[in-house]
Residue, then its C-alpha position, 0 to 999 in steps of 0.5 A: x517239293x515244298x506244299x503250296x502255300x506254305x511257308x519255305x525258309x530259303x537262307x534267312x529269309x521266308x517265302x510264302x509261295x501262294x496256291x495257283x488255281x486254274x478255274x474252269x466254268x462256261x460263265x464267265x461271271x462264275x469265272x470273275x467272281x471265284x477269282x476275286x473270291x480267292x484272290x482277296x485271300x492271301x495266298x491264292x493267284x488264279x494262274x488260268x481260266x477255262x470256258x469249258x471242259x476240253x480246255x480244262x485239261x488242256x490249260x491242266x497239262x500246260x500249267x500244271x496248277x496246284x488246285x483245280x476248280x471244275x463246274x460240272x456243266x460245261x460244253x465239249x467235255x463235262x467237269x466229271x469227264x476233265x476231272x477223269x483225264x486231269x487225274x492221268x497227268x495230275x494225279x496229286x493235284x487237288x480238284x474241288x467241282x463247283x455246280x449249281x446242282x445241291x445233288x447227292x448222286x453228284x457228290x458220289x460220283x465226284x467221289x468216285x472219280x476221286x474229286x476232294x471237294x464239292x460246292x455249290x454256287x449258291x454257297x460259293x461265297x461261304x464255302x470256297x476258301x473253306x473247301x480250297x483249304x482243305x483239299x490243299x490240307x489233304x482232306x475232302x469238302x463234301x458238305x452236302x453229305 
């Protein structure tokens, strides 16, 4: 399977497939604007969203996305424990938590559980397109350590 986003040669022509992102966070105008954030990058199509962490996985399973952004504080099931039963069905997809928490303790239990990447909502703008290239590089984004 060819990495999301990159360039694939098919007979002679060139296909850029872009990243497809679900995007799960109880507000919706964290949801609005992380889509408008990413989709004004070439190369990245929020394929779902989420308004909380049971849906999360449910839309994971379904849609199978090449990159996940979780909020840590949602109703039903937290962004820690979705990540948890994302990882039984989508253990090579990318998932970056957003949290409006800038906490040390926070970043070392999204490492423990296997999350690539943390940012915070008051960084948002800076840092997102930033940290989605690298956990899709197979690298971390853990700025906050």
């Amino acid at each position: 399977m060819a990495n999301p986003g990159v360039d694939t040669a098919t007979s002679a022509t060139i296909v850029r497939r872009s990243v497809r992102v679900l995007v799960a966070d109880d507000q919706n105008l964290i949801r609005e604007g992380v889509r408008l954030l990413l989709e004004s990058r070439a190369g990245y199509s929020v394929c779902g969203e989420a308004a909380n962490g049971q849906e999360a996985v449910e839309k994971a399973r379904e849609l199978q996305p090449d990159l996940l952004i979780l909020d840590v504080t949602m109703p039903v099931l937290n962004g820690f424990d979705a990540a948890r039963m994302i990882r039984k069905f989508c253990p090579h997809v990318p998932i970056l938590i957003l949290s409006m928490h800038n906490s040390r303790q926070l970043v070392e239990e999204a490492r423990k559980i296997g999350v690539q990447g943390y940012v915070t909502k008051m960084n948002l703008e800076e840092q997102l397109v930033n940290a989605a290239r690298a956990v899709l590089d197979d690298e971390t984004f853990f700025p906050l350590i």
